[in-house]
C-alpha positions in Angstrom: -19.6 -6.7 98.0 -18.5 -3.3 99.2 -15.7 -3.2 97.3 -17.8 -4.2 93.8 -19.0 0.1 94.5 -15.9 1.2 95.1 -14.8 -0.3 91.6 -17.9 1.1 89.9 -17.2 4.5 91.4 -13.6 4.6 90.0 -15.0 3.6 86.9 -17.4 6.9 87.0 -14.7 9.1 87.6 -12.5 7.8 84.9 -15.5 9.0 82.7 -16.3 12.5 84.8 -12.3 12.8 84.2 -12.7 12.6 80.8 -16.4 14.1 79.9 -16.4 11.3 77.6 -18.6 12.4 74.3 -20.6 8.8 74.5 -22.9 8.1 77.1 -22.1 5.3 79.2 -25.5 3.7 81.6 -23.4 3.4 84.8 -25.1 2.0 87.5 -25.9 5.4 89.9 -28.1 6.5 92.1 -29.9 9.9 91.3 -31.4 12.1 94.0 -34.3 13.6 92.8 -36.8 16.2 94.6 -38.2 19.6 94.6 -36.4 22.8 96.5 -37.1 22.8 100.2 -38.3 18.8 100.3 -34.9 18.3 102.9 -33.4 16.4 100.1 -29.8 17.9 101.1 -31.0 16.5 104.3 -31.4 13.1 103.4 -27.8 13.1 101.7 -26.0 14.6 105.6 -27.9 12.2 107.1 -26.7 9.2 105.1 -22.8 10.7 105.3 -22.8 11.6 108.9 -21.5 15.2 107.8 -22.6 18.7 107.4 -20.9 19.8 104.0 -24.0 21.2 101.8 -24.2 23.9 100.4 -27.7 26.2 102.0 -29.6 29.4 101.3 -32.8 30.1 99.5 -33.6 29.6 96.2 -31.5 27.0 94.2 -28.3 26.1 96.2 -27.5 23.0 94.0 -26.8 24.0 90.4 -24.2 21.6 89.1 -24.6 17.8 89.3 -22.5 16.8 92.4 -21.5 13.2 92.7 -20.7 11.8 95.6 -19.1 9.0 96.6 -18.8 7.7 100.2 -15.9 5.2 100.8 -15.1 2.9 103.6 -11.4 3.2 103.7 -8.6 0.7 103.3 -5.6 0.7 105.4 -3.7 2.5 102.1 -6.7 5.2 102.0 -6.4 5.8 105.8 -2.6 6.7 105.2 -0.7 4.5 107.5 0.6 7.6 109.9 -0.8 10.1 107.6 -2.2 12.5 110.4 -5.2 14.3 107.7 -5.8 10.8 106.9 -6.4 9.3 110.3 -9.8 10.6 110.4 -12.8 11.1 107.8 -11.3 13.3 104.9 -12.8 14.4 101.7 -11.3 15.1 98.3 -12.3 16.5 94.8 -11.5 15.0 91.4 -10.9 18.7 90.2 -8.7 19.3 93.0 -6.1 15.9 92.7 -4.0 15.4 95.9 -6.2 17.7 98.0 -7.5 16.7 101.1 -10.3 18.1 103.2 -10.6 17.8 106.6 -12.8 20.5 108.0 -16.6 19.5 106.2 -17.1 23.6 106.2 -14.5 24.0 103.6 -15.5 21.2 101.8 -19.0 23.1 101.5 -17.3 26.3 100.4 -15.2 24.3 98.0 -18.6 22.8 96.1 -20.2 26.6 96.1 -16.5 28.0 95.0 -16.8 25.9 91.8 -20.4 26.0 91.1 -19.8 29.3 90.7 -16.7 28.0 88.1 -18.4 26.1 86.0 -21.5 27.8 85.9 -19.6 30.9 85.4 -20.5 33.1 88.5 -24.0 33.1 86.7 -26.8 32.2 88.5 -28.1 29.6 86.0 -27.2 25.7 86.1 -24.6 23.5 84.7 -24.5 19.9 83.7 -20.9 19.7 84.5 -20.6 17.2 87.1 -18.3 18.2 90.5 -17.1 14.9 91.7 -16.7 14.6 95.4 -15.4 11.7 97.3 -15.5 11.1 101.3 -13.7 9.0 103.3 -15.5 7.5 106.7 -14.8 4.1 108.8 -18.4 5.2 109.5 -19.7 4.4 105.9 -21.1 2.1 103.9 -19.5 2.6 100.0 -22.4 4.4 97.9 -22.4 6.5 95.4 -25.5 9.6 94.4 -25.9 12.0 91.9 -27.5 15.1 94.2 -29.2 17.0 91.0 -30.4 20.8 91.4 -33.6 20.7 93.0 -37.0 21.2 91.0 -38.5 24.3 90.7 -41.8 26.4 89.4 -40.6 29.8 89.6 -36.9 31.4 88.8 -35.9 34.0 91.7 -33.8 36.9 90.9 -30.9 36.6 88.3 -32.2 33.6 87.1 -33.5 32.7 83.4 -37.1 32.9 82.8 -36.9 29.1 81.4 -34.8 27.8 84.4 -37.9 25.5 85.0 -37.3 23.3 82.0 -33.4 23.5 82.3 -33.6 22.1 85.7 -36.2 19.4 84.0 -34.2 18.7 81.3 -30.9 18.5 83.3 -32.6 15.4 85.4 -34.6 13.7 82.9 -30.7 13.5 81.2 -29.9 11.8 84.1 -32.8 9.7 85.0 -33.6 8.4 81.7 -30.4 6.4 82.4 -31.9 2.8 82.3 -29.5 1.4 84.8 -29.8 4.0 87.4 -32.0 3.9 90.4 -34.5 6.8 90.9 -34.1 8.3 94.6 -37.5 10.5 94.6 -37.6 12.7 97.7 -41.4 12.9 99.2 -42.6 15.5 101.8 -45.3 13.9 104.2 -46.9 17.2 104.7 -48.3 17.6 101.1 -50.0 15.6 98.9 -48.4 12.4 97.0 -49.7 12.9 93.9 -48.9 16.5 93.5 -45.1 15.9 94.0 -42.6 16.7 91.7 -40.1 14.3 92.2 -42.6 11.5 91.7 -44.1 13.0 88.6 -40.7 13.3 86.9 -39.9 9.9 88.0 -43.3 8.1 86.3 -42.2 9.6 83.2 -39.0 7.3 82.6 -40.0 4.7 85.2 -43.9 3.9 84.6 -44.1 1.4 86.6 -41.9 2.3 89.6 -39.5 -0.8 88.7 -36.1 1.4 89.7 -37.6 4.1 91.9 -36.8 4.3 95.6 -39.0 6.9 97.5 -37.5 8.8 100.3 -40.6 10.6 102.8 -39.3 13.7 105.0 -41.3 15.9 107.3 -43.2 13.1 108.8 -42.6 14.9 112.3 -44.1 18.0 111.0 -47.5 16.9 109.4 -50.4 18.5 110.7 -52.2 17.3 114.2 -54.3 14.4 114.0 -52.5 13.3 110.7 -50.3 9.7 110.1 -48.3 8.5 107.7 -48.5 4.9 108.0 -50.3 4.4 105.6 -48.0 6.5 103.0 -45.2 4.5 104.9 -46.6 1.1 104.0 -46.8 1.5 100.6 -50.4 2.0 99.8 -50.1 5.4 98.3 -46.9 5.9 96.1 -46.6 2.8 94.1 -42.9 2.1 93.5 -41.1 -1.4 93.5 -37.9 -0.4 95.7 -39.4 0.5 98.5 -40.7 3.4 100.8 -38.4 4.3 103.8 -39.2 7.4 105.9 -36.5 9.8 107.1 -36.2 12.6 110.0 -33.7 15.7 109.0 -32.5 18.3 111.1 -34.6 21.3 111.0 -33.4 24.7 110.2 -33.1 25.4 114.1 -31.5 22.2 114.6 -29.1 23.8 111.8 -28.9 27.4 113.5 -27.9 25.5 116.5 -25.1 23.0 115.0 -27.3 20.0 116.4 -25.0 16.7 114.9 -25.8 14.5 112.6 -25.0 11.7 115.2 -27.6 13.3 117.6 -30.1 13.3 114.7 -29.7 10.0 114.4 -30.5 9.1 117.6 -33.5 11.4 117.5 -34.9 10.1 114.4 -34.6 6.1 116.1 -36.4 7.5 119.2 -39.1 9.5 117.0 -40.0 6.4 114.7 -40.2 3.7 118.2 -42.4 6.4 119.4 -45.1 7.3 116.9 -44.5 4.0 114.3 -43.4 0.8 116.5 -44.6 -1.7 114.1 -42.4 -0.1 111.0 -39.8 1.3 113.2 -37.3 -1.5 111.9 -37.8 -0.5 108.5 -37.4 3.1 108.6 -34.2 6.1 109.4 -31.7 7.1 107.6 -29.3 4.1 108.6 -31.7 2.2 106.7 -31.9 3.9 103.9 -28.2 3.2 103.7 -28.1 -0.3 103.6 -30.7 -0.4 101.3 -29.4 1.9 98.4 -26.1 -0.1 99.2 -28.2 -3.5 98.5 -29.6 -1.8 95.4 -26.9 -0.3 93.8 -24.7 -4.0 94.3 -27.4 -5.7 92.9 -27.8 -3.0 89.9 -23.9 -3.6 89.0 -24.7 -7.2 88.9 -27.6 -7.3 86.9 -26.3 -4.4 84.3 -22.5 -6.2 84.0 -23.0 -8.0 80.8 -24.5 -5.3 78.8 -22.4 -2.8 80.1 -19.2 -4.4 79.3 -20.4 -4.8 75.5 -20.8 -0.9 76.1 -17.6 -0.2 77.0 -15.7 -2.5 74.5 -17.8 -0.8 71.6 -16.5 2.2 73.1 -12.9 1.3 73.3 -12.5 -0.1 69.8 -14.2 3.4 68.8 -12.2 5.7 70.4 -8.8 3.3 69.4 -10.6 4.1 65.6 -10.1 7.8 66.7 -6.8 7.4 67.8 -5.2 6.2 65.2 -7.3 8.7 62.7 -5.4 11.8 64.3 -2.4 10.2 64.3 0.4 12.2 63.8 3.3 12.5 60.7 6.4 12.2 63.0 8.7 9.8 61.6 8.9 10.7 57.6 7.6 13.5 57.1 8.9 12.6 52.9 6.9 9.8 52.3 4.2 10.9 54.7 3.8 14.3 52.1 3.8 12.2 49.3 1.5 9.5 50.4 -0.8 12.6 51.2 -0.3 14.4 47.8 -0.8 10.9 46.3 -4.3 10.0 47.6 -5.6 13.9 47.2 -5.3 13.9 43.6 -5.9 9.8 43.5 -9.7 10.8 45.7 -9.8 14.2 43.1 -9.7 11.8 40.2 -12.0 9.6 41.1 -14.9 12.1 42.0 -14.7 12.8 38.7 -14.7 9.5 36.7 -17.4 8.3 39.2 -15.2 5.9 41.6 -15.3 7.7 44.3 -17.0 6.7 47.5 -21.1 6.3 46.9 -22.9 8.7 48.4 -26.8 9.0 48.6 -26.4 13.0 49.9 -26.8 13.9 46.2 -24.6 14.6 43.3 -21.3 15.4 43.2 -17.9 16.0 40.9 -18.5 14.2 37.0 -22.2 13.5 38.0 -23.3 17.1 38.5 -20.9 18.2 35.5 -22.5 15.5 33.4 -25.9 16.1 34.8 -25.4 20.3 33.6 -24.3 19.4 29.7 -27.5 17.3 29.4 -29.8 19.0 31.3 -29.3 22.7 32.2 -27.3 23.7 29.2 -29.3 22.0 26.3 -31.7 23.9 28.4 -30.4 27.1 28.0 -29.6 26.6 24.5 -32.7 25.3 23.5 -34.6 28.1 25.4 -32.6 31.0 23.0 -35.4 32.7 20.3 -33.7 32.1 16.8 -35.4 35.7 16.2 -34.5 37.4 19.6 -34.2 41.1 19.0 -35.3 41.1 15.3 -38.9 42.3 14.3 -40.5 42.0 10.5 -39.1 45.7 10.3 -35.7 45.2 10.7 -35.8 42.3 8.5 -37.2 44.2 5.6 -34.6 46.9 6.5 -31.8 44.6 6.5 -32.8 43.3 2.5 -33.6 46.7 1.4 -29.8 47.9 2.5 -28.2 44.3 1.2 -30.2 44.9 -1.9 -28.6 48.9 -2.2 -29.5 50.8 -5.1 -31.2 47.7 -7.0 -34.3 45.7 -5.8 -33.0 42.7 -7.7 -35.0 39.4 -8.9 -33.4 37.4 -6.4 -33.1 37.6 -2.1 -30.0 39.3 -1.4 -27.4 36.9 0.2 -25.4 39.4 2.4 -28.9 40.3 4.3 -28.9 36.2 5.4 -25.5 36.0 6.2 -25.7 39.5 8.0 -28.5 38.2 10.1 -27.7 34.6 10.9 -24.1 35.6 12.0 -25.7 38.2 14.2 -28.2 35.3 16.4 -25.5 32.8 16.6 -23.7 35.0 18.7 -26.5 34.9 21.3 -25.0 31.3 21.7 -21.6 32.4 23.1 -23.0 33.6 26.5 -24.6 30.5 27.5 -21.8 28.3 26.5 -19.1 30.3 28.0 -21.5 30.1 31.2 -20.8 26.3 30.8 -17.4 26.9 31.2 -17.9 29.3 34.4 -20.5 26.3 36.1 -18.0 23.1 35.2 -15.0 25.2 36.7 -16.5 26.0 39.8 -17.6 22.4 40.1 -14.1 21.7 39.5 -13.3 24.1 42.2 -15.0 22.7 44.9 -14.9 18.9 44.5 -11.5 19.2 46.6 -13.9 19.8 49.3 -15.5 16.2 48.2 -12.8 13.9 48.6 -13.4 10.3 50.4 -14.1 11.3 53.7 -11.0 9.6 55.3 -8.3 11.6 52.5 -10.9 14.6 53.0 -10.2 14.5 57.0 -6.7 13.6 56.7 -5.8 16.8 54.4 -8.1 19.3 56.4 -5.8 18.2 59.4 -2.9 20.1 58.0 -4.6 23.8 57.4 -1.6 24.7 55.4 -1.1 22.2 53.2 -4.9 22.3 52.6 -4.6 25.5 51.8 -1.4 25.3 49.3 -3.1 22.7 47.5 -6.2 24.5 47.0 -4.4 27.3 45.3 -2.5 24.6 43.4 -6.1 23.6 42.1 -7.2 27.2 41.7 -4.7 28.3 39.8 -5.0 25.1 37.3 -8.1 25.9 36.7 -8.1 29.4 35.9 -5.3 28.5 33.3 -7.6 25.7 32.0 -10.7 28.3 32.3 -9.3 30.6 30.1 -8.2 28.6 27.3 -11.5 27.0 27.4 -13.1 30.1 27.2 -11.1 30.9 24.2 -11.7 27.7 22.8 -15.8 28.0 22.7 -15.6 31.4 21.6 -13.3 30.0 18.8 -16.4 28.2 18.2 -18.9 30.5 17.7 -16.8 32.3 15.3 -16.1 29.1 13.5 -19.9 29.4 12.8 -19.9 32.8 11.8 -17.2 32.3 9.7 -18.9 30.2 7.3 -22.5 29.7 6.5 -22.9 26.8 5.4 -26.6 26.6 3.3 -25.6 23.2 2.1 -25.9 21.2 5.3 -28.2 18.7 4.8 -29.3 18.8 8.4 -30.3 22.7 7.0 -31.8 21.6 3.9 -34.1 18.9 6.1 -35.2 21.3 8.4 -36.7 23.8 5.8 -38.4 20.9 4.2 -40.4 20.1 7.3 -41.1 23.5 8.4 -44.9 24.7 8.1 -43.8 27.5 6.0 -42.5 25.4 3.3 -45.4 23.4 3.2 -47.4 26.9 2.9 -45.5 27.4 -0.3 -45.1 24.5 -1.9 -47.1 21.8 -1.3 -50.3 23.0 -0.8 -52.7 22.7 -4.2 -54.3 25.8 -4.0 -50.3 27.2 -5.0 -50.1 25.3 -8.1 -52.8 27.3 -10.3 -50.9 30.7 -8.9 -47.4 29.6 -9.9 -48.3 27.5 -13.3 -47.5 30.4 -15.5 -44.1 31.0 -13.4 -43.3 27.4 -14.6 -43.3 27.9 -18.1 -41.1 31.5 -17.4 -38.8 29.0 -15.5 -38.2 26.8 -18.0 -37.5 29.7 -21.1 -34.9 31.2 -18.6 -32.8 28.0 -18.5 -34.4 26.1 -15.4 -35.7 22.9 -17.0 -34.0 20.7 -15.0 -36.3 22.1 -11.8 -39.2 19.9 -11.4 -42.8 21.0 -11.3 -43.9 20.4 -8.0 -47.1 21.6 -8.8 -48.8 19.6 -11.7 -49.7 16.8 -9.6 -50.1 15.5 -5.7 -48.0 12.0 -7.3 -45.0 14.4 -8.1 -45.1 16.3 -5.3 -44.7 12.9 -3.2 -42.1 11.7 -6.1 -40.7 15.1 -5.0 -40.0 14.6 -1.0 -38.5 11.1 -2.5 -36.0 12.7 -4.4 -35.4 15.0 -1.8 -34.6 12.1 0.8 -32.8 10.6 -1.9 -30.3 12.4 -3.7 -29.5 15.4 -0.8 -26.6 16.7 -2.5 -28.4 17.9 -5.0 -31.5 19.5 -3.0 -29.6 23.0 -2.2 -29.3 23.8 -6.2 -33.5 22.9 -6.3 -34.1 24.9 -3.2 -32.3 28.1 -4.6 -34.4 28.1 -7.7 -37.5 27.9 -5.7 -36.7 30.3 -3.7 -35.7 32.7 -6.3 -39.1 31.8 -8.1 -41.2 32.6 -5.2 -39.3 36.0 -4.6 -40.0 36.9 -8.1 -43.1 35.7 -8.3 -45.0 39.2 -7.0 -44.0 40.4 -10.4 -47.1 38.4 -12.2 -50.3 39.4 -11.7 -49.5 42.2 -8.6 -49.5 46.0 -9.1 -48.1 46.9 -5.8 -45.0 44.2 -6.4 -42.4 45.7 -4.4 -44.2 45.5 -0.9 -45.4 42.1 -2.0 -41.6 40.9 -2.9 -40.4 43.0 0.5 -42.9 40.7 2.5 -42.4 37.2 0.8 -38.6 37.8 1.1 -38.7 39.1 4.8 -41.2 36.0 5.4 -38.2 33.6 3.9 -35.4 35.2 5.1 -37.6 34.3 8.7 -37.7 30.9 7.8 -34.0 30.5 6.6 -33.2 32.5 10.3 -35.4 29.5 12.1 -33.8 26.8 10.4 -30.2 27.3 10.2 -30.3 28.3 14.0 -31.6 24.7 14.6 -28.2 23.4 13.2 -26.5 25.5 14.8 -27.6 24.9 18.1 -27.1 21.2 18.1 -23.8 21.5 16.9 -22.9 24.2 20.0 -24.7 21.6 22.1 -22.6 18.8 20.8 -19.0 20.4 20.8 -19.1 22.4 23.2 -18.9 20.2 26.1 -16.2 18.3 24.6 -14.2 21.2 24.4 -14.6 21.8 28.1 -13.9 18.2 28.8 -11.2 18.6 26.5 -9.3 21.8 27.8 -10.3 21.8 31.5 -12.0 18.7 32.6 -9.5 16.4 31.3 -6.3 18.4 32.1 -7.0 18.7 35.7 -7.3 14.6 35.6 -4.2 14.3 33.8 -2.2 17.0 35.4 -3.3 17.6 39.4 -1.1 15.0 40.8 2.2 16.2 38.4 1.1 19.8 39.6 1.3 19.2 43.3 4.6 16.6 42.9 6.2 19.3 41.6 4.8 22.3 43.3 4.6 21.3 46.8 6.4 17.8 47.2 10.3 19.1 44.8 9.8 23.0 46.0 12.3 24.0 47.9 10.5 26.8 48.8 8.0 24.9 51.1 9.0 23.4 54.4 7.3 19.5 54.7 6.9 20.0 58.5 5.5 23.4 58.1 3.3 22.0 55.8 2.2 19.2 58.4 1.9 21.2 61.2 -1.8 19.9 62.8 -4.4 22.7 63.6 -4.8 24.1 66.7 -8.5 22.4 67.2 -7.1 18.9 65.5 -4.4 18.8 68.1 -6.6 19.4 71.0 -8.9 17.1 69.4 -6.4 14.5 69.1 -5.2 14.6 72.8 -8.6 14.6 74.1 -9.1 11.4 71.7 -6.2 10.1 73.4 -7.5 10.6 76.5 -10.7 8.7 75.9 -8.9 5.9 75.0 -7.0 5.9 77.7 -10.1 6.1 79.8 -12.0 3.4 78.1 -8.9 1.4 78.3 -9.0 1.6 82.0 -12.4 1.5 82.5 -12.0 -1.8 80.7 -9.4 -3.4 83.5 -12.2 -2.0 85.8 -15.1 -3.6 84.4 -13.0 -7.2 84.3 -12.4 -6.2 88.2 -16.2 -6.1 88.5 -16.7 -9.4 86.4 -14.4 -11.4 89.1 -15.6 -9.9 92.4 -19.3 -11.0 90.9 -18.0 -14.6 90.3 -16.7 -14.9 93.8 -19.8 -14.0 95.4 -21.6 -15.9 93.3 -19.3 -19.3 94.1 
């Protein structure tokens, strides 16, 4: 079963080689314990080797895993003289081998200081560390940077919760097995290693707990009872451990003497549990763990790891390259961007629920945010009742005539429809950015595949650009064109004009209300002697004046001819029975001239609101549709000013992307053959 860890530690290298982006729940044991709790200790005494890194404050700052291998005859290098006896070697350093144990510890501190970057802060970059001993048993640890409470010089103030978070990363790993480090001469329940340990493993189901400094507690003290379980409760077991002291260090006592010590120490002061306790047991049990741990974790984790590799073949094949035809490869490209473009925009594109985009958001502005703006526009914005009466007193010149003056209308009317022109040719400005930036909106696979290729993005994005401004302006023209068309010609005879009068308050002020009719009866008569006997008398009874809005609804071509006379009746009508006449015509004519203002903007407003959004979909909406795709066939895919490969060259970060996406596969690929290596050695232990 020996060989089962030596599979599953080639399968954790293949990922440390990697530094695969998914996490994989390998099987692993993680040493956890606070600085100073001889957990560096535990892990010489389990190799047989002095090779640690030492020193105050926190000598571990990078992950270190570390793999101890019972050679085969291939490892031990048939005649290879560094081989013949135990060796070390480092994934970083490939081909490397280490013979002397005190380089091996300078090596670990040289590349702490690497991949922490000579800072004196911690890394989660693992160094991977494999030893080779006849001596061993095969196990593999995780030696994590040792909990702390305070940060010493140089350090970061929240180097605390770093080291925290850097362990719980590693603990939280359902399918590894908790190695907390205990000191005997404090008190259980205060420990770190323990209390960081309950957090992901409540009930003590994976944790092993490792007690040191048993031959240092005070006099009169014991630890069997903290040896037999009754204190810590975790499921894996208790096993008690003697390290070499710091003077023991100072004087190069060997790991094989300690041994020896620690037997004779535990037949001395613990004969009943002596069996059950050292270092050497400590071995065989994590070894018995971690075999059963592979075993029990083999079926999920190989569903983990074919998830993984059908992902990262996905990957693969997304940042594959253009290297055969480069000509159809460009054209398939060009083809799909302005297919994807289209689409945004007639709505059969790829749903998305991240909010609108392309013809929704264009739609969503003509209906909503520029009826808006339109509707929001005063009819009578900048003019008061002064420069009204102004305006009829200088269209009426030298005579103050019987009748409104039609110039002072026109003069006015013309003048608040061209309020209308900023708004709409905002319109245009909003729907061509939109049309701008739904290149940036394409389905997200044609969106990835044309952001490979930085400058073939970037050519067709000033293909796009300068569409549009060629399609902005001559929609800009176009809706200007339209508010001229309106001042061009006032058009009093539109019914929609007529309708609108005829429901406004002011026209029922002056025409249907009774207490008008005995006013204007003498008028009537006047009326009729001047040759207007065909104008009905709205005023002799309330049955005419309903027979009245009939005829109105009824016959609406001839409504305008009625409506004049009116008018002209009621802007003569000051004459009779006023002396001051001429501020009393000034007033009812400003008062009407107001209320033709009101109406005749309402018309105008709903036409703007109708036609111009079909002129923008006309001139710039539409012709980007129709003409995007012809645009870059002919501008990027027949110029013979543009180089295809050029164009497909990958970005920098794509290409290093796409290697490292190789890579994974390649890893997951192996780690695949591994995992079936694991599957068969199970079955033949199990037969």
């Amino acid at each position: 079963m020996e060989s089962l860890i030596m599979v599953m530690n080639k399968l954790q290298d293949v990922f440390a080689t990697v530094g695969s982006k998914q996490k994989v729940d390998l099987p692993q044991i993680i040493v956890v314990g606070s600085q100073s709790s001889g957990k560096s200790s535990v892990l010489e005494s389990l190799v047989g080797k002095s090779f640690l890194p030492r020193g105050t404050g926190i000598v571990t700052r990078a992950p270190l895993v570390l793999h101890l291998i019972h050679p085969t005859e291939c490892e031990t290098g048939n005649g290879d003289s560094k081989k013949s006896k135990d060796y070390a070697t480092f994934l970083h350093k490939p081909g490397v081998i280490f013979n002397d144990f005190n380089k091996v510890r300078k090596e670990i501190e040289t590349q702490t200081e690497v991949l922490t970057g000579g800072q004196k802060n911690i890394t989660d970059s693992p160094i991977v560390l494999n030893i080779y001993s006849k001596q061993f048993y095969n196990l593999s640890f995780v030696d994590l940077p040792g909990l702390t409470k305070v940060p010493v010089s140089g350090q970061p103030q929240d180097i605390e919760q770093k080291i925290r978070d850097l362990v719980l990363n590693f603990i939280k790993n359902p399918n590894s097995i908790i190695l907390a480090v205990v000191t005997a001469n404090t008190d259980p329940a205060t420990s770190e290693s323990l209390h960081i340990a309950k957090s992901v493993d409540p009930n003590g189901d994976r944790t092993i707990a490792v007690v040191t400094k048993i031959d240092i507690m005070d006099a009169g003290t014991d630890a069997t009872e903290l040896l037999s379980g009754e204190v810590i409760p975790v499921k894996l077991g208790i096993i008690g451990v003697i390290n070499r002291s710091q003077k023991d260090i100072n004087d190069q006592k060997t790991i094989e003497h300690s041994l020896k010590d620690e037997k004779a120490f535990f037949d001395k002061f613990y004969p009943d549990i002596a069996q059950i306790h050292g270092s050497v047991v400590l071995g065989k049990r994590l070894e018995f763990l971690l075999i059963e741990k592979i075993k029990e974790t083999c079926p999920k984790l190989r569903a983990q790891l074919y998830e993984m590799n059908n992902k990262y073949e996905h990957e693969v094949k997304k940042y594959k390259e253009f290297t055969e035809n480069y000509d159809r490869s460009l054209l398939d490209l060009i083809t799909q961007t302005a297919a994807s473009y289209k689409a945004g925009l007639d709505g059969r594109a790829d749903l998305s629920f991240k909010g609108l985009n392309g013809g929704a958001t264009i739609a969503k502005y003509f209906k909503t945010n520029f009826n808006k703006d339109i509707n929001e526009i005063d009819p009578l914005q900048g003019l008061s009742a002064d420069i009204i009466i102004n305006v009829i007193n200088n269209a009426s010149g030298t005579n103050m005539g019987v009748f409104m003056p039609t110039d002072a209308f026109d003069h006015l009317v013309k003048k608040q429809i061209q309020l209308l022109e900023a708004p709409s040719l905002a319109c245009v400005t909003t729907v061509h950015d939109e049309l701008a930036t739904n290149i940036c909106r394409l389905d997200d696979d044609i969106s990835y595949k044309l952001k490979k290729y930085p400058r073939l993005f970037e050519k067709v994005n000033e293909i796009l650009l300068e569409s549009l401004a060629r399609y902005k302006l001559k929609s800009s023209e176009a809706v200007s064109k339209l508010i001229e068309y309106q001042k061009a010609y006032v058009n009093t005879d539109h019914v929609d004009f007529i309708e609108s009068i005829t429901k406004s308050n002011e026209y029922h002020e002056l025409f249907e209300k009774p207490a008008n009719m005995g006013k204007l009866g003498k008028f009537e008569e006047e009326a009729r002697e001047e040759g207007f006997a065909e104008l009905p008398n709205y005023y002799n009874s309330q049955e005419e004046m309903l027979s009245h809005k009939n005829e109105i609804k009824s016959w609406p071509k001839s409504i305008t001819l009625k409506m004049r006379k009116t008018v002209e009746k009621i802007t003569t009508c000051a004459f009779s029975g006023f002396p001051d006449s001429d501020k009393l015509i000034l007033e009812s004519r400003a008062g009407l001239l107001t209320l033709f203002i009101k109406c005749y903007f309402v018309v105008i407003k709903k036409i703007i609101q109708d036609t111009v959004p079909k002129t923008i979909m006309y001139e710039m909406v539409n012709k980007i549709k129709d003409n995007f795709h012809k645009d870059l066939i002919t501008k990027v895919y027949k110029s013979s000013n543009l180089n295809m490969a050029e164009l497909l060259l990958e970005s920098k970060d794509i290409e290093d992307e796409r290697i490292k996406s190789v890579n994974r596969y390649d890893a997951s690929t192996k780690a695949l053959k591994l995992m079936r290596e694991i599957e068969q050695i199970c079955l033949i232990t199990e037969s």
